[in-house]
C-alpha positions, 0 to 999 in steps of 0.5 A: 500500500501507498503512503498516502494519508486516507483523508487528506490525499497527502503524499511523498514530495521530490526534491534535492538534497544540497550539500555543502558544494551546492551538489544537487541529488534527487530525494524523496520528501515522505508524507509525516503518516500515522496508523491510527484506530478512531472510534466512529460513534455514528457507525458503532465501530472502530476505523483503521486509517493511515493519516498525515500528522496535520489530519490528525490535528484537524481531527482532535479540533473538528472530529472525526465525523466531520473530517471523514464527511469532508474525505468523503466529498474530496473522493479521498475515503470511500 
């Protein structure tokens, strides 16, 4: 499976690593993913997602009903 967090779309970014010399090599900037298990009270049942650090964040302010409604809307969570 892909890292990508299942309620934002966030994904591993591409760029350089720049040393000292100001040589340039290619390099991969990974998405900060966390497994977590929310408890969804609307279905009675527990969900394991794989979320970015900021949707996690969003959750605790905003809920977890509210952030997989909105998932749902962008055609991030089915």
């Amino acid at each position: 499976m892909s890292r990508v967090c299942e309620l934002t779309g966030k994904k591993a970014m591409v760029g350089n690593n720049v040393s000292h010399a100001m040589n340039k090599t290619k390099r991969k900037f990974d998405a900060n993913l966390i497994k977590k298990r929310f408890y969804i009270p609307s279905e009675d049942k527990w969900v394991t997602l794989k979320v970015s650090a900021s949707a996690l964040k969003t959750i605790n302010k905003i809920g977890i009903d509210a952030m997989l409604k909105e998932a749902k809307a962008k055609g991030f969570y089915k």
